[in-house]
N, C-alpha and C positions, 0 to 999 in steps of 0.2 A: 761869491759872485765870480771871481776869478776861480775859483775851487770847484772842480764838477763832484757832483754827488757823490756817485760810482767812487773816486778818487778818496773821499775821506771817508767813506766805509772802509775800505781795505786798509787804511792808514790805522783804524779805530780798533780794528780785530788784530794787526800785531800790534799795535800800541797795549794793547791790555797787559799780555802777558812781561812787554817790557816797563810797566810801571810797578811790577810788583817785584821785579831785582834789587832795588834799594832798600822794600819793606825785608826782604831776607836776610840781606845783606848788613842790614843795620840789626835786626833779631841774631843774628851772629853772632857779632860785635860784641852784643851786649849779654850774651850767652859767655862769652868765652872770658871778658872783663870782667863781668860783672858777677854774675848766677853762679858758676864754676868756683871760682877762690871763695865766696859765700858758703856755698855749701862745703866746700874743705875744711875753712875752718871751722864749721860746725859740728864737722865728723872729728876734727881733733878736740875741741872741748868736752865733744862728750867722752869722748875717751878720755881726756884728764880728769873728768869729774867720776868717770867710773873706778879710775884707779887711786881714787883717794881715801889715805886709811887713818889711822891714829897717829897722831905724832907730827904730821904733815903742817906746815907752816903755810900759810893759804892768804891772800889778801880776798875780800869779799868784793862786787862791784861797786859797792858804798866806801870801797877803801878802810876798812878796819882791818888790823893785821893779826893774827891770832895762831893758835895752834888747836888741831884737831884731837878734841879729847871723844869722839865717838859716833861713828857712821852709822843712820839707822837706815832700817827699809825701804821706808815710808820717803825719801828724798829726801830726809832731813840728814844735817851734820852739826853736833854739837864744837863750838869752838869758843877757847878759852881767850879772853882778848887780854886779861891782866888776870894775876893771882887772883884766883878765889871768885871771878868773874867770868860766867859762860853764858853764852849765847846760841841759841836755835838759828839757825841758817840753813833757806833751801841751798840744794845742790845746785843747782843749774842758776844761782848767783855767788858762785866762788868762778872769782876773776882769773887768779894766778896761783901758780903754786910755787913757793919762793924755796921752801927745804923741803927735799923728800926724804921721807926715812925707807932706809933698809928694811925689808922683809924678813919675819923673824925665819930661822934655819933648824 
């Protein structure tokens, strides 16, 4: 009533585009916190998990500690968790890798 028509159209057509500076602003935010260092570190695990060979001392994400007694194709790693006891294990659930061994020369 106090507000002529005319008045709050023009108000509503830049209002649009300045409602959508916080939706940016905050997809930014959450790009740069968030999305970014996520996908880092996923480029580094795959890279740990590609450089792992025989001999390598590995915690699993289940936490079993072990040694790599044989990298297959297929994404599997055979790991030895105690004498005379091995284990099948995808790759892409080896957590850490605690000793690396040397590459033979």
């Amino acid at each position: 009533m106090l507000v002529s028509p005319a008045y709050a159209q023009a108000a509503g057509a830049q209002g649009a585009f300045t409602s959508f500076i916080p939706l940016i602003l905050i997809f930014a935010i959450m790009y740069f916190l968030l999305i970014r260092p996520q996908q880092k570190k996923m480029k580094e695990h795959q890279a740990m998990v590609a450089a792992l060979r025989r001999g390598d001392q590995v915690v699993t994400q289940g936490g079993l500690i072990g040694k790599v007694t044989k990298v297959k194709d297929d994404g599997e790693v055979e790991v030895e968790i105690a004498e005379g006891v091995k284990v099948r294990v995808i790759q892409s659930t080896i957590a850490n890798v605690l000793n690396k061994t040397e590459p033979a020369k």
